[in-house]
TIDOZA-317650 format. One record per residue (C-alpha): residue in three letters; x, y, z. Coordinates in steps of 0.001 Angstrom, whole numbers, padded with zeros to 6 digits, always signed. Layout:
residues N
alaXYZ
...
END
This chain:
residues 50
unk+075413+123913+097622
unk+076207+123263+101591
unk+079141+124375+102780
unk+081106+120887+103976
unk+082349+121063+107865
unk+086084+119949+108015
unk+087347+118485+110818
unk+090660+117746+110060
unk+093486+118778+110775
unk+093197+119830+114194
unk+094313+122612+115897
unk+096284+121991+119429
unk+098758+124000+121358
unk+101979+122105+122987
unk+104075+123191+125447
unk+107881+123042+124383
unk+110843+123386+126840
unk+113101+125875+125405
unk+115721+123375+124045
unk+113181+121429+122518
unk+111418+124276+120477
unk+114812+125499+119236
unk+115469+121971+117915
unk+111947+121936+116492
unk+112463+125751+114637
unk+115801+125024+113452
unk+114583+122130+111767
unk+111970+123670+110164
unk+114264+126528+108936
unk+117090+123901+107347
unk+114303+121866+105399
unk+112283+124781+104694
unk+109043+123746+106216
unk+107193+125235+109141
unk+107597+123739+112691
unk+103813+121708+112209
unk+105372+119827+109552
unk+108412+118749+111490
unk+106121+117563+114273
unk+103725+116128+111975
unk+106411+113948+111204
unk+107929+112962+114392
unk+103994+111634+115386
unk+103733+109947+111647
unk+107391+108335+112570
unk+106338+106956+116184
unk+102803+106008+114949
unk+104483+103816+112027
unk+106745+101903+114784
unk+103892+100408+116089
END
């Protein structure tokens, strides 16, 4: 059996002021989720708009 190549999800790196990132992290601590998942959703939110 082959191994199967994932490509998704992807990996990036983003560059946060400080403000932002603290907004991001204390997010993530009050719903218990990791700061990925609070961006995840701020992109799924936007992309849903239109």
């Amino acid at each position: 059996m082959m191994a199967r190549v994932v490509k998704y999800p992807k990996q990036i790196t983003l560059r946060l002021t400080e403000a932002q990132y603290k907004w991001v992290r204390s997010q993530a601590r009050k719903r218990k989720v990791n700061e990925s998942d609070i961006i995840r959703e701020l992109i799924d939110r936007v992309m849903a708009e239109g």
